[in-house]
KOLDREN-279269 format. One record per residue: x, y, z of N, C-alpha, C, O in turn. Coordinates in steps of 0.02 Angstrom, whole numbers, padded with zeros to 5 digits, always signed. Example, Ala and Ser with C-alpha at 12.3 -4.5 7.8 and 13.67 -1.06 7.14 Angstrom:
<gubas>
+00660-00284+00390+00615-00225+00390+00660-00165+00390+00712-00166+00423
+00642-00112+00354+00684-00053+00357+00645+00002+00394+00670+00057+00402
</gubas>
This chain:
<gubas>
+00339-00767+01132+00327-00696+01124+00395-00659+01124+00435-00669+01169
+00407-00614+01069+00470-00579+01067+00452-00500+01078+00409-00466+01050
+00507-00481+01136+00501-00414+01186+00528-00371+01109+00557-00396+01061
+00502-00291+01124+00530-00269+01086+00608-00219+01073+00648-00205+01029
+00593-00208+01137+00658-00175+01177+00655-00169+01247+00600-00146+01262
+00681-00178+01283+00678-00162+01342+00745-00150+01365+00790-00167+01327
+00760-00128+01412+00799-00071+01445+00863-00083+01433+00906-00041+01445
+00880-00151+01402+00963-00193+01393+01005-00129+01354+00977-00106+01303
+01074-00096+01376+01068-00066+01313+01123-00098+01267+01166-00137+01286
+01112-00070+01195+01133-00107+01137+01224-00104+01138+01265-00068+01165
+01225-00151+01103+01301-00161+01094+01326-00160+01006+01341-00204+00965
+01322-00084+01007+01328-00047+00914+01416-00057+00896+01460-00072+00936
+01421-00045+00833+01486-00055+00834+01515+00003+00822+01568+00003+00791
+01484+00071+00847+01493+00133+00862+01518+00122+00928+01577+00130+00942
+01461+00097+00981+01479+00115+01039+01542+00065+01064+01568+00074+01120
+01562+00020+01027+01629-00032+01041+01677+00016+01010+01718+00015+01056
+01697+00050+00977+01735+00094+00935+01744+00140+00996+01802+00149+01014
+01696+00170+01030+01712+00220+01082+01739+00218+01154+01767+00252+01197
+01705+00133+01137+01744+00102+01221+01823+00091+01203+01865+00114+01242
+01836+00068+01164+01900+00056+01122+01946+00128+01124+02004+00128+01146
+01920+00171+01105+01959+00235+01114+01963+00260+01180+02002+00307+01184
+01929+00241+01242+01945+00269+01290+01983+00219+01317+02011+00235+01370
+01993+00152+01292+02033+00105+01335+02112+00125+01334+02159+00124+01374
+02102+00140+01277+02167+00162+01213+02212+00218+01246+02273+00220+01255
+02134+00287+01267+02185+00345+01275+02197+00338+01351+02160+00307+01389
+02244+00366+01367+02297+00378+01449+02272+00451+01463+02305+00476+01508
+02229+00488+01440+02244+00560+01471+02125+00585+01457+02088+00564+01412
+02108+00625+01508+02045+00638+01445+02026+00677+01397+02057+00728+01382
+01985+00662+01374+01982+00690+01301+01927+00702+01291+01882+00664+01307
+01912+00781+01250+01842+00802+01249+01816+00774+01210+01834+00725+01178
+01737+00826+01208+01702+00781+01151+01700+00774+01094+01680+00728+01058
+01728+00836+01082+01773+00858+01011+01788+00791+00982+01753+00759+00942
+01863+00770+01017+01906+00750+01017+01888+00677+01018+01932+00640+00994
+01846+00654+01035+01813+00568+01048+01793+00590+00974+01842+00605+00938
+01724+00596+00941+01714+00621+00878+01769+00599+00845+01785+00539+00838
+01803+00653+00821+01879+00650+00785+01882+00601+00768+01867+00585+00711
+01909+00549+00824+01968+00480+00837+01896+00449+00815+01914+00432+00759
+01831+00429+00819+01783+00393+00806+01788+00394+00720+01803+00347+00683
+01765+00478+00701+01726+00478+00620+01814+00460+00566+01815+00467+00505
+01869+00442+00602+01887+00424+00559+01885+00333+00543+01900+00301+00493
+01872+00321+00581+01858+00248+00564+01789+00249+00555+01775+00210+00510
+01742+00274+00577+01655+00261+00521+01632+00330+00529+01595+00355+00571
+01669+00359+00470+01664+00427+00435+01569+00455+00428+01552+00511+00409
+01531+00412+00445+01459+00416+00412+01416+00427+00516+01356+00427+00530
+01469+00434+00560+01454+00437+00609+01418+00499+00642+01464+00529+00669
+01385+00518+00649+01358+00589+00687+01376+00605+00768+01382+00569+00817
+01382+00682+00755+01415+00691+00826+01351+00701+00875+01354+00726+00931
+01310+00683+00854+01244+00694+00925+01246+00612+00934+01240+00601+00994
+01254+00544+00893+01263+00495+00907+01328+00460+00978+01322+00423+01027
+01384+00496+00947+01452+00488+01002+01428+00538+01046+01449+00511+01098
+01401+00590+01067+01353+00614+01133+01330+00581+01180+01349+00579+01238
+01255+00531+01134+01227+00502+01170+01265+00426+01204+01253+00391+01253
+01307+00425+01158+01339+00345+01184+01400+00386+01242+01422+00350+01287
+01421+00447+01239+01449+00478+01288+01413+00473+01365+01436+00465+01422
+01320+00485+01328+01310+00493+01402+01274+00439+01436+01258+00439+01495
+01260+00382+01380+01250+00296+01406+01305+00275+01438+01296+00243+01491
+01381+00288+01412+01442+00275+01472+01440+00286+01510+01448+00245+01556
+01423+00372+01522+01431+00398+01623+01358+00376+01635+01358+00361+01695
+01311+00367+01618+01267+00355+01671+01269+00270+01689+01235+00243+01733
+01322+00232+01638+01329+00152+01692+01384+00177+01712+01424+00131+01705
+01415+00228+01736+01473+00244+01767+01525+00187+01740+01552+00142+01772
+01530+00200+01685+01605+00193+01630+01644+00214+01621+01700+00189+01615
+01627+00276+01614+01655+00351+01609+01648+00394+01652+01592+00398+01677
+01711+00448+01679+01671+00497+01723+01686+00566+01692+01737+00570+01659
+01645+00622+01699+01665+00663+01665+01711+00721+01716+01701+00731+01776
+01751+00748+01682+01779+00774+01701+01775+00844+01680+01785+00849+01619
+01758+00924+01720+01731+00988+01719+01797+01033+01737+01801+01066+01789
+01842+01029+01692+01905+01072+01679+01905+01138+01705+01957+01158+01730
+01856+01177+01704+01829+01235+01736+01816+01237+01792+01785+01283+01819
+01833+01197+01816+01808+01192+01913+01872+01168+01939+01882+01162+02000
+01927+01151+01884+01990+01147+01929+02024+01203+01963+02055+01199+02016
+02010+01281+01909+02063+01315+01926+02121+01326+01864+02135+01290+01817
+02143+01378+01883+02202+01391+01842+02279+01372+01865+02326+01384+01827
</gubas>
């Protein structure tokens, strides 16, 4: 019997592209800015796609986000 999905999550070659760019960058970077550095290597990419793989990172705590507005000036 073959499952049809279950909870594993996928390993796209979007979301390797994005792990790749955060390994890459030294400083963080919005979401803008992930986008950007992504759609130029798979130009056909959507920005609600690099979102959601934004927020499959922080919730296996991969990523943490960081709220620039709560530092202060």
């Amino acid at each position: 019997m073959v499952k049809k999905h279950d909870k594993q999550e996928r390993n796209t070659k979007t979301k390797k592209k994005v792990e790749d760019i955060f390994i890459k960058t030294k400083k963080p970077i919005t979401l803008k800015e992930l986008y950007l550095k992504v759609n130029k290597s798979l130009p056909q990419i959507a920005y609600s796609t690099v979102y959601r793989i934004l927020q499959s990172l922080e919730k296996s705590k991969k990523v943490t986000r960081t709220n620039w507005r709560d530092r202060g000036a």
